[in-house]
C-alpha positions as CSV (number, residue, x, y, z in Angstrom):
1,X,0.0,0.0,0.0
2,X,1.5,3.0,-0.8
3,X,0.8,6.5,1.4
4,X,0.4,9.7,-0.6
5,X,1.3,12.9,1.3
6,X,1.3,15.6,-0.9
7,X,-2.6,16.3,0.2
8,X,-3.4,20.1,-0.7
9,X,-5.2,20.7,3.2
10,X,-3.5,22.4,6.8
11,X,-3.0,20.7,9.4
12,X,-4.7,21.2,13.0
13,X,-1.6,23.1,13.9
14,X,-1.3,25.3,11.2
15,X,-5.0,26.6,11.7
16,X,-4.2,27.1,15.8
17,X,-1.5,29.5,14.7
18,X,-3.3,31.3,12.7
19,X,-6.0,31.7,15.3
20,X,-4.2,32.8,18.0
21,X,-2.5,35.2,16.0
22,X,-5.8,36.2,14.5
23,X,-7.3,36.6,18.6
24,X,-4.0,38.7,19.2
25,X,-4.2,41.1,16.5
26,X,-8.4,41.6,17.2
27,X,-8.1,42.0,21.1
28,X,-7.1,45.6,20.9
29,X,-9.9,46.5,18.3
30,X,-12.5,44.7,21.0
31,X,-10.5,47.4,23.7
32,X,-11.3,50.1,21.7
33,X,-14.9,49.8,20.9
34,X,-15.9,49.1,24.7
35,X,-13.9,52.4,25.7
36,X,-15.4,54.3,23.2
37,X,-19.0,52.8,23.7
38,X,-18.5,53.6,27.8
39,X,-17.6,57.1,26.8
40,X,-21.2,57.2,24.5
41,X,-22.8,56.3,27.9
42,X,-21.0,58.6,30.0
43,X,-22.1,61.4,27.7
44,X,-25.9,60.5,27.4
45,X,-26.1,60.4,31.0
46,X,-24.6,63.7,31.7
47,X,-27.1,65.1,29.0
48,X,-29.7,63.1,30.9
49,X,-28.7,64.9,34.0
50,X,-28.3,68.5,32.7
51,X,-31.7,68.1,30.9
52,X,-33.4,67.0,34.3
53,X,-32.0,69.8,36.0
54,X,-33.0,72.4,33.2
55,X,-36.4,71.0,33.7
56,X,-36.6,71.5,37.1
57,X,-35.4,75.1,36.8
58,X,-38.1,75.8,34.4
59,X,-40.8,74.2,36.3
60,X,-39.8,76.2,39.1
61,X,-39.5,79.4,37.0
62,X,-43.3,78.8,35.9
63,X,-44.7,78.7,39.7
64,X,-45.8,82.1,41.4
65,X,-43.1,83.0,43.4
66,X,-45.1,82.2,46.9
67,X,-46.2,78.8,45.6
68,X,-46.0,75.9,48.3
69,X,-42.8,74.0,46.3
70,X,-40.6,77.1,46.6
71,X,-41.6,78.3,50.4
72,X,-38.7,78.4,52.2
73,X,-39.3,78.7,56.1
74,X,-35.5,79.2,57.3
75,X,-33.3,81.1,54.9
76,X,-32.4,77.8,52.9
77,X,-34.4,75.1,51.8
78,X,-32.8,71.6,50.5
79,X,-35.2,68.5,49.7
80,X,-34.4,65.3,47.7
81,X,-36.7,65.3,45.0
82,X,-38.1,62.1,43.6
83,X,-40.6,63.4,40.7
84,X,-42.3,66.9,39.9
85,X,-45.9,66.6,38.8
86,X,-47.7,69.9,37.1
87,X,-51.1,70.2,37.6
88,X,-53.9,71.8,37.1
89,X,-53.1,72.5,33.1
90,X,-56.3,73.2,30.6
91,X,-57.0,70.3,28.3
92,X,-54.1,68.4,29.5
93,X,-53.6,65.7,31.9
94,X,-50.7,65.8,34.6
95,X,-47.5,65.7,33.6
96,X,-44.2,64.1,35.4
97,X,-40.8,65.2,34.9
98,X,-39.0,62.8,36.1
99,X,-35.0,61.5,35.6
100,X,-34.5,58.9,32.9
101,X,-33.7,55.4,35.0
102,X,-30.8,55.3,32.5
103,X,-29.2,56.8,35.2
104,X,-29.3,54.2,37.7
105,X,-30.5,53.4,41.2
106,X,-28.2,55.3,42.7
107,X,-28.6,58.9,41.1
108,X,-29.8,61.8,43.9
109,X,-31.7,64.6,42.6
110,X,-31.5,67.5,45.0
111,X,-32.7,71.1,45.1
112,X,-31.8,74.2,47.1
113,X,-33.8,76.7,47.3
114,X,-32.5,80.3,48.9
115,X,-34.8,83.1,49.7
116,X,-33.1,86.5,49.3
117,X,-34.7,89.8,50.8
118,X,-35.1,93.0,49.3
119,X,-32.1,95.3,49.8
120,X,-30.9,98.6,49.2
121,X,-28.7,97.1,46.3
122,X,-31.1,94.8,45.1
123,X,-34.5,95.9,45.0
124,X,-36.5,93.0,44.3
125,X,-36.8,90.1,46.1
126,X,-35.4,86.7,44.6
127,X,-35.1,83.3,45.0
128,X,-31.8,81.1,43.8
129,X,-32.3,77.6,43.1
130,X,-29.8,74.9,42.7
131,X,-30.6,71.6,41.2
132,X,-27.7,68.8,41.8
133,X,-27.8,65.5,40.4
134,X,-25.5,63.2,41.5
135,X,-25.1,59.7,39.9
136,X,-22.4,56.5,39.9
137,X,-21.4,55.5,36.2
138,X,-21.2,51.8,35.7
139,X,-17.4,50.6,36.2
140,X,-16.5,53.8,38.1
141,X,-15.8,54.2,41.5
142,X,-16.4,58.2,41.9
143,X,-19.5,59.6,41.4
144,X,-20.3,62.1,38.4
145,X,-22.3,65.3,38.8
146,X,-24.3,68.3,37.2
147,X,-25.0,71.4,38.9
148,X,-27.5,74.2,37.6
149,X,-29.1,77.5,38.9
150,X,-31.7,79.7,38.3
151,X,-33.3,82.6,39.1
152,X,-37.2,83.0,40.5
153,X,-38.2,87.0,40.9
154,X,-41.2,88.1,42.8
């Protein structure tokens, strides 16, 4: 019987080699699309956040300037908020503004609200507000933030 050899085919080890090298050349092209997908995230959720907080602003910019939300009965008032509801609009039903869950369990919306006096340098009385929202990005360890203010005249 006589063995013929010359077959035109690779051998098990000649298609491992080409494998691994194949797995070492596309490892740092996986690298590179996670870290630029994370930074995709990162920047929709500080959107999300500066969004919520202009939203809150506006809400609050939109209320008489005695209303019940923005009373302040010691100088400064700070309270978590969870959702804002507005009511009472013609032909509409309520509406919530409320932050995107995109955000995570872990995201803290809070707003201070500052009562100022009239003065002899400022002759209207004014409230600030500041809207925080503090949030933890998946696969980091310290947490991300947006701050805005705003201005509510009587």
């Amino acid at each position: 019987m006589i063995y013929n050899y010359n077959n035109k085919g690779f051998s098990f080890v000649e298609i491992s080699i080409v494998c691994f090298i194949l797995l070492v050349l596309l490892i740092p092209i996986f690298t590179l699309m996670s870290r630029g997908s994370s930074g995709t995230v990162r920047n929709r959720n500080e959107i999300l956040a500066r969004q919520y907080a202009s939203n809150v602003i506006a809400y609050c910019n939109g209320l008489a300037y005695d209303d019940n939300f923005l009373k302040v009965e010691s100088g400064i008032k700070t309270k978590e908020i969870t959702e804002l509801t507005i009511k009472d609009i013609p032909n509409h039903d309520n509406i919530n503004i409320e932050l995107a869950a995109e955000l995570g369990q872990n995201a803290s919306k809070t707003i201070t609200i500052t009562d100022f006096e009239k003065s002899e340098k400022w002759p209207y009385r004014y409230k600030l507000i500041n809207v925080n929202v503090v949030w933890l990005q998946a696969g980091e360890t310290k947490p991300r933030n947006v701050t805005m203010s705003g201005l509510v005249r009587e």
